[in-house]
LOFIMAR-408168 format. One record per residue (C-alpha): y, x, z; residue in one letter. Coordinates in pm, 1 decimal. Last residue first. Example, Ala and Ser with C-alpha at 12.3 -4.5 7.8 and 13.67 -1.06 7.14 Angstrom:
<rs>
R        c2        c1        c3  resn
R    -106.0    1367.0     714.0     S
R    -450.0    1230.0     780.0     A
</rs>
This chain:
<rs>
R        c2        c1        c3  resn
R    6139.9    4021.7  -17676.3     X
R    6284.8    3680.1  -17603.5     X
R    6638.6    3682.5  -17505.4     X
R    6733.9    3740.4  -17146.2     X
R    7062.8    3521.9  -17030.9     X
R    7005.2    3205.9  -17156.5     X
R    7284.4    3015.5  -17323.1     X
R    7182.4    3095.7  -17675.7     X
R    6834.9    2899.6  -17655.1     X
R    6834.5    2715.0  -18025.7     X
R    6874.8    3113.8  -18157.4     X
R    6647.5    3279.6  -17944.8     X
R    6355.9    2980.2  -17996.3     X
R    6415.9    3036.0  -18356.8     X
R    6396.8    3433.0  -18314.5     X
R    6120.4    3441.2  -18105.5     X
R    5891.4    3209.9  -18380.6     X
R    5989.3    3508.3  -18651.5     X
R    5879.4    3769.5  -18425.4     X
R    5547.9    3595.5  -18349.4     X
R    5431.6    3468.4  -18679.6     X
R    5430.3    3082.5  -18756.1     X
R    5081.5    2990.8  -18865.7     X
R    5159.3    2596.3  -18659.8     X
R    4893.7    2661.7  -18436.0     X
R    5004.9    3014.2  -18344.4     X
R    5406.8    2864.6  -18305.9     X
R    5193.1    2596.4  -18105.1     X
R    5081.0    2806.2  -17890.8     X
R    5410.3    3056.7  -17869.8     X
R    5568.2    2706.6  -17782.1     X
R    5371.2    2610.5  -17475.0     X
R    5340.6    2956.8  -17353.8     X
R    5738.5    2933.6  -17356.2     X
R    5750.0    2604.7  -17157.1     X
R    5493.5    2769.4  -16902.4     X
R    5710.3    3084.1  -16839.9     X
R    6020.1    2862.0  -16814.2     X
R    6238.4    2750.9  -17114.5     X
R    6546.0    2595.6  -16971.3     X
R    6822.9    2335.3  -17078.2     X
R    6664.1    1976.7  -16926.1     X
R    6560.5    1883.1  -17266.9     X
R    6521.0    2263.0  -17401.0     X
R    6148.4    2187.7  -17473.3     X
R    6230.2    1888.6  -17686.5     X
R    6450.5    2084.6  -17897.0     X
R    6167.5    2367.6  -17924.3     X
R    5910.4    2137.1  -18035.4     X
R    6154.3    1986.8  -18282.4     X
R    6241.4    2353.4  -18402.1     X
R    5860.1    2410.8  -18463.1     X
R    5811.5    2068.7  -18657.8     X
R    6088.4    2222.8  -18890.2     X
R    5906.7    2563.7  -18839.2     X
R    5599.7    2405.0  -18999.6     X
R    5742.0    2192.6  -19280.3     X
R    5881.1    2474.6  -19429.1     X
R    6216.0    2482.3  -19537.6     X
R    6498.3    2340.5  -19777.1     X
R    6277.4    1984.7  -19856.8     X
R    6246.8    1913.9  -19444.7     X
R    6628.1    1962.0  -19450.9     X
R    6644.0    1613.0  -19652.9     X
R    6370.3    1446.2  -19463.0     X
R    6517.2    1533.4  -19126.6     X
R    6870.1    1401.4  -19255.0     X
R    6668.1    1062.0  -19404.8     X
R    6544.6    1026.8  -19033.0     X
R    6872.0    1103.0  -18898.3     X
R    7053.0     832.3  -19101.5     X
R    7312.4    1014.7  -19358.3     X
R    7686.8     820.1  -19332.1     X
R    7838.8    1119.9  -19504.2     X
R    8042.2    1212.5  -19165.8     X
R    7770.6    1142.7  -18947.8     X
R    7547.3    1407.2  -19109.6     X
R    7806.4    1599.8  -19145.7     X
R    7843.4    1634.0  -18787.5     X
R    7489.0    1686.9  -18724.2     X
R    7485.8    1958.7  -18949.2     X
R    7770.3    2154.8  -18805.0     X
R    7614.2    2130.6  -18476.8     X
R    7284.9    2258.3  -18557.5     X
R    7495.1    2583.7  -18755.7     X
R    7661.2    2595.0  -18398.1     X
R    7323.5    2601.5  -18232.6     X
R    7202.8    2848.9  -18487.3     X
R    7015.0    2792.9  -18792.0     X
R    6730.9    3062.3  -18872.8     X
R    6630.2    3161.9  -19205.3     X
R    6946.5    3391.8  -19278.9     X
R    7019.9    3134.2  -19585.4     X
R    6952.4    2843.1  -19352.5     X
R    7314.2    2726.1  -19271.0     X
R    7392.4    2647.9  -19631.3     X
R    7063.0    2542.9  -19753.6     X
R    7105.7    2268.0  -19505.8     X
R    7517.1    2197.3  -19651.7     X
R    7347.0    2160.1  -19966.8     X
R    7109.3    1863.0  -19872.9     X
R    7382.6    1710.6  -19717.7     X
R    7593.8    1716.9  -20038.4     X
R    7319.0    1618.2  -20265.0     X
R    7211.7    1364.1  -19987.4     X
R    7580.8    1245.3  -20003.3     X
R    7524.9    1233.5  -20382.3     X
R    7183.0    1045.5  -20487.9     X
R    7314.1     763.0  -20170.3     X
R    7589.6     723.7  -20435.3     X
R    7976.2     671.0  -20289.7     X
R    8022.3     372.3  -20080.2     X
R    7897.4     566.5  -19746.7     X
R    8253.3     851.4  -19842.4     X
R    8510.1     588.7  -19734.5     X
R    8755.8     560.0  -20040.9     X
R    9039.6     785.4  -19941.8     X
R    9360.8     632.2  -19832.2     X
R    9467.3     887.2  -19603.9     X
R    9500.4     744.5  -19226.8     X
R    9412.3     364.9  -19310.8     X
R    9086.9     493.5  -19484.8     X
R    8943.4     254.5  -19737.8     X
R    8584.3      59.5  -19699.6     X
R    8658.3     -39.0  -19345.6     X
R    8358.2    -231.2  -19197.4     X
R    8198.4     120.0  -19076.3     X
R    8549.6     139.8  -18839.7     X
R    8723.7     455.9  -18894.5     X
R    8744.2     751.0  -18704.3     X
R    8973.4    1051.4  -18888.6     X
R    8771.6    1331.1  -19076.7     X
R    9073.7    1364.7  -19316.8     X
R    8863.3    1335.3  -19643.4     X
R    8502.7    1232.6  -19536.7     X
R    8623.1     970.0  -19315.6     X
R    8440.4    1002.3  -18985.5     X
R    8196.2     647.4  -18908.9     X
R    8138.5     471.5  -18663.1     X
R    7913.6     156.9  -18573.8     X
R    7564.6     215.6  -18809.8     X
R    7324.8     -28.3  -18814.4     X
R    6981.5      71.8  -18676.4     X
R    6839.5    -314.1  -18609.6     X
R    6799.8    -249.8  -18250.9     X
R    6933.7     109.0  -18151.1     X
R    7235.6      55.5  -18295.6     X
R    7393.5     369.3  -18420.1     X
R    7736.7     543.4  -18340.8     X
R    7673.3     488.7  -17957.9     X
R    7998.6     568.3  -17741.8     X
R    8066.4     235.2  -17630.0     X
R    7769.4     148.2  -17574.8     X
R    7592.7    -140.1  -17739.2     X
R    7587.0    -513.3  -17648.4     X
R    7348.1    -646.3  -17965.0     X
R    7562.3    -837.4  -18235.4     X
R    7277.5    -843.3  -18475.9     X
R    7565.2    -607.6  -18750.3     X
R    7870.5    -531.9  -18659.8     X
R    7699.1    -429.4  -18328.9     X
R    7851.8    -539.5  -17977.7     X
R    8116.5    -300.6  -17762.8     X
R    8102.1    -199.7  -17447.2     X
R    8370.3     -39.6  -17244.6     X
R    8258.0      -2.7  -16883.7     X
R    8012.2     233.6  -16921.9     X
R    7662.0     198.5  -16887.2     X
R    7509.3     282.5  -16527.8     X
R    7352.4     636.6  -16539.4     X
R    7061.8     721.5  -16279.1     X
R    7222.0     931.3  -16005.7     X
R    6936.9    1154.9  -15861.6     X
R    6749.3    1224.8  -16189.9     X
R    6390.9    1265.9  -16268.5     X
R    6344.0     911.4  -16363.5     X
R    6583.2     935.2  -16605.0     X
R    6401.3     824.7  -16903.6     X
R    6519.6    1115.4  -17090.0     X
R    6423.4    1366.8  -16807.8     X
R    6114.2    1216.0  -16687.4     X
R    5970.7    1107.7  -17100.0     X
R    6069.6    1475.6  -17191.0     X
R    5843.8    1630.2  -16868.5     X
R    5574.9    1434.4  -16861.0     X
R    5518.6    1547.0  -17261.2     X
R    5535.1    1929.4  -17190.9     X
R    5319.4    1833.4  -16887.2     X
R    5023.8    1726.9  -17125.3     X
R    5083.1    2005.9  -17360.1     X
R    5055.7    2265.7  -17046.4     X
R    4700.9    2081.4  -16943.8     X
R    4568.4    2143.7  -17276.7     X
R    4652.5    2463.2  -17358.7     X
R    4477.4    2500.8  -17027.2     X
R    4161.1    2415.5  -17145.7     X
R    3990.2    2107.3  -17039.3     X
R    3607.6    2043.2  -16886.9     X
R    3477.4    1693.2  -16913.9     X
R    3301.4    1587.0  -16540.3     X
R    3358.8    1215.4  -16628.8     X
R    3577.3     926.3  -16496.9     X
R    3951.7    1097.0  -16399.3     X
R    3954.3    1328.9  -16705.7     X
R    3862.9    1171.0  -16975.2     X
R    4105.8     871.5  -16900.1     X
R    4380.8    1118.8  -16893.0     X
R    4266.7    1273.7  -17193.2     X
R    4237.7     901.5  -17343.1     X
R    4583.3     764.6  -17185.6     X
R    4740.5    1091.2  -17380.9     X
R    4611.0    1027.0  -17668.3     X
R    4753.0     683.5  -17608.5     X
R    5085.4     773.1  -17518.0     X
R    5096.5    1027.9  -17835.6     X
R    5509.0    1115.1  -17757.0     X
R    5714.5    1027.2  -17982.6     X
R    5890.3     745.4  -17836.2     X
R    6004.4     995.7  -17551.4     X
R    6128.3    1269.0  -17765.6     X
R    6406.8    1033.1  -17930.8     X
R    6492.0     787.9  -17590.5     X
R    6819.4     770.5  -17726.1     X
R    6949.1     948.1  -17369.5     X
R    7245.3     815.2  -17109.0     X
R    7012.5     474.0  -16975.4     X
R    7058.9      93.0  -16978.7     X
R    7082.1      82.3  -17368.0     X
R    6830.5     303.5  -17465.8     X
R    6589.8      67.5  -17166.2     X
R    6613.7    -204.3  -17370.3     X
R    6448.4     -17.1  -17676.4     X
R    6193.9     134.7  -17521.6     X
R    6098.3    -242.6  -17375.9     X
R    6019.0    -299.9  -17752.7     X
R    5786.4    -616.9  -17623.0     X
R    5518.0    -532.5  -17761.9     X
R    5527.6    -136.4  -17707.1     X
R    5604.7    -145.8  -17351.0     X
R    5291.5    -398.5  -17306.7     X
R    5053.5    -220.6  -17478.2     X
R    5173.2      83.4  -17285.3     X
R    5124.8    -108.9  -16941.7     X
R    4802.6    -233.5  -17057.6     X
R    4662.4     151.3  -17138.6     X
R    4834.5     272.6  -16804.6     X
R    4682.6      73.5  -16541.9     X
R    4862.0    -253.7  -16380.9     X
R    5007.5    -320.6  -16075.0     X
R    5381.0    -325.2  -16122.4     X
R    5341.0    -477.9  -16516.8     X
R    5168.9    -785.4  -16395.0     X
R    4902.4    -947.3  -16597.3     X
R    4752.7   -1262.8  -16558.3     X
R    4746.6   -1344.9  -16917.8     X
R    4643.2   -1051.2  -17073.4     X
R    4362.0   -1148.0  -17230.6     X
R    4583.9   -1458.7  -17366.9     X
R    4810.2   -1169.4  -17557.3     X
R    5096.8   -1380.2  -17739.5     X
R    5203.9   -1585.1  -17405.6     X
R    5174.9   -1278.9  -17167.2     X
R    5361.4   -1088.9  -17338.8     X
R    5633.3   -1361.2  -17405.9     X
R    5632.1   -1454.2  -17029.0     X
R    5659.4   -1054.4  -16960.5     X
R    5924.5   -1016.7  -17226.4     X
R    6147.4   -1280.3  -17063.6     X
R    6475.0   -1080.1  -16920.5     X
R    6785.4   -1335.3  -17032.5     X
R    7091.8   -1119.4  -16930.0     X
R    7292.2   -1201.2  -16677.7     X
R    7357.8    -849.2  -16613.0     X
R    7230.6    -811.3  -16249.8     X
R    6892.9   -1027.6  -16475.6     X
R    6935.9    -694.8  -16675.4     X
R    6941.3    -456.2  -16431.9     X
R    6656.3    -578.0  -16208.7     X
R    6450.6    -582.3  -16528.8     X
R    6541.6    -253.8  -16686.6     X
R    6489.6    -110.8  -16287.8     X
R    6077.1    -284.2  -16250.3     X
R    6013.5    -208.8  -16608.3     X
R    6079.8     199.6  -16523.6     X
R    5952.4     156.3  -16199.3     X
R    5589.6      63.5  -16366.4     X
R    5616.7     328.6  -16644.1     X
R    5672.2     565.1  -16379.3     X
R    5362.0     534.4  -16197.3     X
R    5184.0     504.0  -16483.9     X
R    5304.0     863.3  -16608.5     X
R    5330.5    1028.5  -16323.1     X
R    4981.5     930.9  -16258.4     X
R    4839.2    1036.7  -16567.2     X
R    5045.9    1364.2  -16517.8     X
R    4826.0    1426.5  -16183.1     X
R    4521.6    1357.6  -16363.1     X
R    4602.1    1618.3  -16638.9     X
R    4667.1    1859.2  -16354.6     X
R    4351.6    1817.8  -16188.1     X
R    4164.6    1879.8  -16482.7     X
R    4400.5    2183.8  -16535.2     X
R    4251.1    2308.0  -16199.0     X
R    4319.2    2681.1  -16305.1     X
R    4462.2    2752.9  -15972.7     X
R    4766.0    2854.7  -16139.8     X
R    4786.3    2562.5  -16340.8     X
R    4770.9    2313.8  -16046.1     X
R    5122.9    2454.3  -15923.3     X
R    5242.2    2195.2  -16248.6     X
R    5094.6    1911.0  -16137.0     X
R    5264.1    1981.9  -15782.0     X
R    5584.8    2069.2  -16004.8     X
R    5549.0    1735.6  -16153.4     X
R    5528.2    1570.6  -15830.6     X
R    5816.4    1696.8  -15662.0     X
R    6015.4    1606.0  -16015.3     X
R    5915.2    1221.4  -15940.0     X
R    6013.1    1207.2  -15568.0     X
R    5896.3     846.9  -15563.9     X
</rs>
């Protein structure tokens, strides 16, 4: 299935105001893709010679569901069943993205509009429909089902130090237990292994054994830092993700820590926006998306412009 084809026919339904029509069509996207997402973990992991028994073990601990079969089943089983058997997880290792705007999404607010929509004769908004193909959009581009090579992992892998699951080679964290691989020393900003405690390059102590109170100190610091001139650019993003590795910080402790410097609202904001910029453009929808939730959020126009400006420095015409 031509999966961005049928996006932008969801999409083309805005400008007919069918927004009904374009809340069914996402539904579909969505199941449909659900369905060849299990169908390609599964054919690459038995390729792998990997043991693939989540539906036996689905089936097994949900007797209602005993008959079921992931390739011809509707979207509130299929969920159940991706969330059961952490089938989000399997697929981080099989494809390029961590998946981090996709397990957000509100599947099953989004099964109930759906649902809404194909069995009664509910009216929606068009806010609505946009925030329904905002979502479609991150879980096609992360999940790869809108791309025309899906990646393969690469041939160096290496297992986790810490429930020995085959990672990545490039991964820092494991996406299973969440045990850090890598590490920068805090002194030289060399690689070292998270099992060494001293540097081999410098000798410094490696900066995760000092106090958890100090590296979030530190981090916490560097986030007042970038957002003196309340708005952090992408190379003020950039510098904070690096130190974020470098002190050994997990990203949800990071978010926590930066959520303390500013507002709660333009912190959800700058999420929004990140998700937005998934494939690297804000279109005329994507932006009416944003200025809604900006609204909805009591983030005044100019000041919502200039965060979407500064996370958006590629394109060519800012936002006036």
């Amino acid at each position: 299935m031509d999966y961005l084809k049928a996006f932008r026919h969801a999409e083309s339904k805005l400008q007919t105001s069918d927004y009904v029509g374009c809340i069914r069509d996402c539904g579909t996207i969505a199941e449909l893709g659900l369905k060849e997402l299990y169908v390609r973990q599964r054919d690459w992991e038995e390729s792998e010679g990997r043991p693939f028994n989540v539906l036996e073990v689905f089936r097994t601990n949900y007797p209602e569901f005993a008959e079921f079969d992931p390739e011809n089943s509707s979207l509130f089983p299929l969920l159940k069943f991706f969330s059961f058997t952490h089938l989000w997880e399997r697929i981080q290792i099989r494809v390029e993205s961590n998946l981090h705007f996709t397990r957000r999404i509100p599947w099953h607010d989004l099964r109930y509009v759906r649902n809404i929509a194909t069995h009664s004769f509910k009216s929606f908004t068009r806010e609505q429909a946009v925030e329904f193909l905002h979502h479609i959009k991150l879980f096609l581009h992360e999940t790869e089902l809108a791309a025309t090579n899906p990646s393969v992992l690469f041939e160096n892998k290496t297992e986790c130090h810490g429930c020995k699951m085959s990672l990545r080679s490039d991964w820092n964290y494991c996406p299973s237990c969440g045990m850090e691989q890598r590490v920068k020393c805090f002194n030289c900003g060399r690689a070292m292994e998270v099992t060494w405690k001293t540097c081999p390059h410098c000798e410094a102590s490696r900066t995760a054994d000092l106090f958890i109170e100090e590296t979030n100190r530190l981090y916490k610091a560097y986030c007042e830092a970038v957002w003196t001139d309340d708005v952090v650019n992408a190379e003020e993003r950039e510098l904070l993700r690096r130190k974020r590795l470098e002190l050994g910080i997990s990203e949800e402790t990071a978010e926590q820590i930066e959520a303390e410097v500013i507002d709660k609202e333009v912190f959800q904001f700058m999420d929004l926006i990140n998700a937005v910029l998934i494939d690297g453009v804000i279109d005329d929808i994507e932006m009416e998306f944003l200025m809604n939730k900006a609204e909805k959020l009591k983030i005044d126009t100019k000041r919502a412009k200039r965060l979407i400006n500064s996370m958006y420095s590629e394109r060519r015409t800012p936002v006036v």
